[in-house]
C-alpha positions as CSV (number, residue, x, y, z in Angstrom):
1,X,64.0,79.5,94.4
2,X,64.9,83.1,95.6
3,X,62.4,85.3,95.4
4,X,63.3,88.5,92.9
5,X,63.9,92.0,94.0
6,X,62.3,94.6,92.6
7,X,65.1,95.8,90.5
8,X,65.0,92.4,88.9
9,X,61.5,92.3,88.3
10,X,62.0,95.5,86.6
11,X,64.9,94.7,84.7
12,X,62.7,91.5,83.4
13,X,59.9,93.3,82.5
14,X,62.5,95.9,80.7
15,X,64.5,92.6,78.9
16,X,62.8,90.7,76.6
17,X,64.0,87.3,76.4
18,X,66.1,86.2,73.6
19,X,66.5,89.3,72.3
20,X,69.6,90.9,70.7
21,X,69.6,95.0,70.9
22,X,71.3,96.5,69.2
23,X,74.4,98.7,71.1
24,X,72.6,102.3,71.6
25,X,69.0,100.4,72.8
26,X,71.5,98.1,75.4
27,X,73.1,100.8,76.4
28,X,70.0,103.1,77.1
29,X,68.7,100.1,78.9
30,X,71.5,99.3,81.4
31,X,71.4,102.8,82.3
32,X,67.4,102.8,83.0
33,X,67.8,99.4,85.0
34,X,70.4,100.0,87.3
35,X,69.0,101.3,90.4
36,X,72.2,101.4,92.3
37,X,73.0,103.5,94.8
38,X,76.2,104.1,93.9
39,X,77.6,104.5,90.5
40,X,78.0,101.6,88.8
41,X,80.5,100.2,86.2
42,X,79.4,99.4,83.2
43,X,80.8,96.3,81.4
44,X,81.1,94.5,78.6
45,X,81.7,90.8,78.1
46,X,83.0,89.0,74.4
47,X,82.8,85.2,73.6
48,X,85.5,85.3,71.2
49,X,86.0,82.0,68.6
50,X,89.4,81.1,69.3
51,X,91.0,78.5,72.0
52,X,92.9,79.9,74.3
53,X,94.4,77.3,75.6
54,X,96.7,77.9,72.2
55,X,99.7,80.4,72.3
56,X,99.1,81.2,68.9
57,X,95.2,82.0,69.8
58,X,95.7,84.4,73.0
59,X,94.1,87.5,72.3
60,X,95.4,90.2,74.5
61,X,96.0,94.1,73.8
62,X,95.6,97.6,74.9
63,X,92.9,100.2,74.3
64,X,92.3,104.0,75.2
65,X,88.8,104.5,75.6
66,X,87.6,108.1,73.8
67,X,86.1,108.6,77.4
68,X,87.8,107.0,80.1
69,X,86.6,104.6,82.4
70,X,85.3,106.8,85.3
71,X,87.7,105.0,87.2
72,X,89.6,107.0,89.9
73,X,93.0,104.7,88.9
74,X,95.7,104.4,91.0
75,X,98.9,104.6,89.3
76,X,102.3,103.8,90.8
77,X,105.6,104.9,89.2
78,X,108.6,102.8,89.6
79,X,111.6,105.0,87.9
80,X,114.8,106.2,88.4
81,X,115.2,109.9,90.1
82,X,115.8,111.6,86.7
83,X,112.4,110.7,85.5
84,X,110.7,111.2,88.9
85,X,109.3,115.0,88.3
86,X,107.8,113.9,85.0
87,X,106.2,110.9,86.1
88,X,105.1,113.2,89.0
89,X,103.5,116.1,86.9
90,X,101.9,113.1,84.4
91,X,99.7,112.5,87.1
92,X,101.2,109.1,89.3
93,X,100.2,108.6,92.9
94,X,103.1,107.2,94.2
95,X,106.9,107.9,92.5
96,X,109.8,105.8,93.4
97,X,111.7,103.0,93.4
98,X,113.8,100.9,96.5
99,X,111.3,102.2,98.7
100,X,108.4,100.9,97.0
101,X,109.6,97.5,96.0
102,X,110.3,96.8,100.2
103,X,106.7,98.2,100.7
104,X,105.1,96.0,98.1
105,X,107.5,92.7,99.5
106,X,105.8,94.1,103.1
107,X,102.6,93.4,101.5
108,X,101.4,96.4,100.0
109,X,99.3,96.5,96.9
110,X,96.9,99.6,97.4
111,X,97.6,100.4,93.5
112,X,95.6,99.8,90.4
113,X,98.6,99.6,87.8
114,X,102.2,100.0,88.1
115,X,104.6,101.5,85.4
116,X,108.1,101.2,85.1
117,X,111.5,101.1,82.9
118,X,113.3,98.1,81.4
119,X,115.7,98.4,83.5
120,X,114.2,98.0,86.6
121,X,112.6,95.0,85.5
122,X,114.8,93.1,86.8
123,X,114.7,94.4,90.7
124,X,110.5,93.3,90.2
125,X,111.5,89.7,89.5
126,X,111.5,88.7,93.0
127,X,107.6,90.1,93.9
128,X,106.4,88.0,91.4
129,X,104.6,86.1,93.7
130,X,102.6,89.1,95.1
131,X,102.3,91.2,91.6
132,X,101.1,88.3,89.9
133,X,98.3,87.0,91.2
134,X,96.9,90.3,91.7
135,X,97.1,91.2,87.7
136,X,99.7,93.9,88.8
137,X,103.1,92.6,87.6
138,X,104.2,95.9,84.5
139,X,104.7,93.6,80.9
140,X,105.9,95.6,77.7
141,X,102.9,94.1,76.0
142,X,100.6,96.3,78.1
143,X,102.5,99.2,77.7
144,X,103.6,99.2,81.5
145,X,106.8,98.7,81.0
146,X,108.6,101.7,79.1
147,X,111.5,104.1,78.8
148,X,108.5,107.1,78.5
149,X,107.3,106.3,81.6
150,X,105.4,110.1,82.1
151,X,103.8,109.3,79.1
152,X,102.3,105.7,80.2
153,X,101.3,107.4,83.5
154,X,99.6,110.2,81.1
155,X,97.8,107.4,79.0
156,X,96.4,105.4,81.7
157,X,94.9,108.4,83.6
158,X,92.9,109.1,80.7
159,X,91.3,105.7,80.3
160,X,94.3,103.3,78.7
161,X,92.9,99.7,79.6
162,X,94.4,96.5,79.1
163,X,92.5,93.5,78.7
164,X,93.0,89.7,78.0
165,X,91.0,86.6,77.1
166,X,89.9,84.3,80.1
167,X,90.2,80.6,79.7
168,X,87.0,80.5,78.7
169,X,86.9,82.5,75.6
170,X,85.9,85.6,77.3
171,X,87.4,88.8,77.0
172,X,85.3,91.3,79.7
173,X,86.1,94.6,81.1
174,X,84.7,97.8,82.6
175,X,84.1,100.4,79.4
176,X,82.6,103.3,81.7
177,X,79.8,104.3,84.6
178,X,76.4,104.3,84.5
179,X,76.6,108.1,85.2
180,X,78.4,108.5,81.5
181,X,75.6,109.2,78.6
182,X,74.7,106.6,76.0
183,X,76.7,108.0,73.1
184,X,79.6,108.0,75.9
185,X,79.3,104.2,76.6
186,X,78.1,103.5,72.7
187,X,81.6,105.4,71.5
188,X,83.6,103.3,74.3
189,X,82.3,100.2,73.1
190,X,82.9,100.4,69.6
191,X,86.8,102.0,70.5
192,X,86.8,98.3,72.6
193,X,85.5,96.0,69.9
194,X,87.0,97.7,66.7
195,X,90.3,97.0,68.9
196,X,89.7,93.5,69.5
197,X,89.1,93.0,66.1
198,X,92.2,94.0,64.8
199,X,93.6,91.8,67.2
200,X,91.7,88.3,65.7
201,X,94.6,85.6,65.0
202,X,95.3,84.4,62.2
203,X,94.8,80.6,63.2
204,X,91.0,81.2,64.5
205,X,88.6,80.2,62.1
206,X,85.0,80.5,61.9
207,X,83.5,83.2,63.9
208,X,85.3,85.4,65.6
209,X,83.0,87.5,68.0
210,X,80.2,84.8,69.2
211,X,78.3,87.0,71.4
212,X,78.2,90.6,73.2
213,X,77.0,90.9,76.4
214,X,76.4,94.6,78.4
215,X,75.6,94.9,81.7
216,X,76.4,97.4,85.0
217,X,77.5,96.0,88.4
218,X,74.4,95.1,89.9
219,X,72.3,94.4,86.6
220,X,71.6,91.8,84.3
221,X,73.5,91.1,80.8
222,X,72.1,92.8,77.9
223,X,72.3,90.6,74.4
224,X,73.8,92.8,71.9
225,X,73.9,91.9,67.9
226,X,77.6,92.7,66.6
227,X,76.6,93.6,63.9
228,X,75.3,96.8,65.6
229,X,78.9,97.6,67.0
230,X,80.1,98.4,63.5
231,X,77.9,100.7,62.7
């Protein structure tokens, strides 16, 4: 067995085992056990009661957290010239169109999200292959793909996330840094789950949010009791 660092020894002599805290005292605590030197993302994982291996049980959505993500996101812009300026002043990285698509069929992918119009859907149809994998591809159901496309560029600066559940049941994404303060991860949190459940389908039955988990990059997972979120 590998022996434990001290930042783990901490962390289990901070975590009591078995215990669910409630939001605030998880949140305090992932920001007292994280040692990093860097500033770490702080995340949240939900075991969701639904099988998504069902169409009619895939939970996916959108959500603008009150505080951002702390993210420095990397936004590309794929628009026709007339909407270039805006999409400019809105805060995108990279504007274009033809010359971006050969770039990306070169192999570039240094972008977090890309945003585009419906009608250029069609000329992205063929990097499929590359955007794909790489959770990159724009989809109308994230809000990526839009005639306002200054607007998206706007929202996802500010902290617009998409998220969707794994095969597994699990819905996890980043909800802020370690550098935010509690009520700043607490208030991002409860935007998160209050979002996902609006989002429950109507064919899952029994319980819908099994378990909440916190945690930063390097630390462990944090049981939280839902019933806290709501608060």
């Amino acid at each position: 067995m590998s022996k434990l660092t001290k930042n783990q020894k901490l962390a289990q002599e901070k975590i009591e085992a078995g215990k669910a805290y409630s939001l605030k005292e998880a949140t305090e605590l992932v920001k007292e056990i994280t040692k990093s030197k860097f500033d770490a993302s702080v995340d949240i994982d939900v075991r969701l009661g639904v099988d998504p291996r069902k169409a009619n049980q895939m939970v996916r959505g959108v959500v603008s957290l009150p505080n951002g993500t702390g993210k420095q996101v990397r936004v590309l812009a794929l628009c026709t010239p007339d909407l270039e300026a805006a999409a400019k002043e809105a805060g995108a990285d990279y504007v274009g169109l033809d010359e971006y698509i050969d770039k990306i069929k070169g192999g570039w992918t240094d972008i977090d999200v890309i945003i585009t119009m419906p009608a250029i859907m069609g000329k992205l149809g063929a990097l499929g292959r590359i955007l794909g994998p790489r959770g990159l591809m724009p989809n109308p159901k994230s809000g990526t793909v839009t005639p306002d496309v200054a607007k998206a560029v706007k929202e996802v600066k500010q902290g617009k996330i998409d998220f969707k559940v794994d095969k597994y049941g699990i819905v996890h994404t980043s909800i802020g840094k370690v550098s935010f303060t509690s009520e700043q991860i607490v208030s991002n949190a409860k935007e998160f789950i209050s979002t996902l459940i609006k989002l429950k389908p109507t064919s899952a039955k029994g319980t819908y949010v099994k378990s909440i988990y916190l945690s930063s990059t390097m630390s462990t997972g944090i049981k939280i009791d839902p019933k806290t979120v709501e608060e």
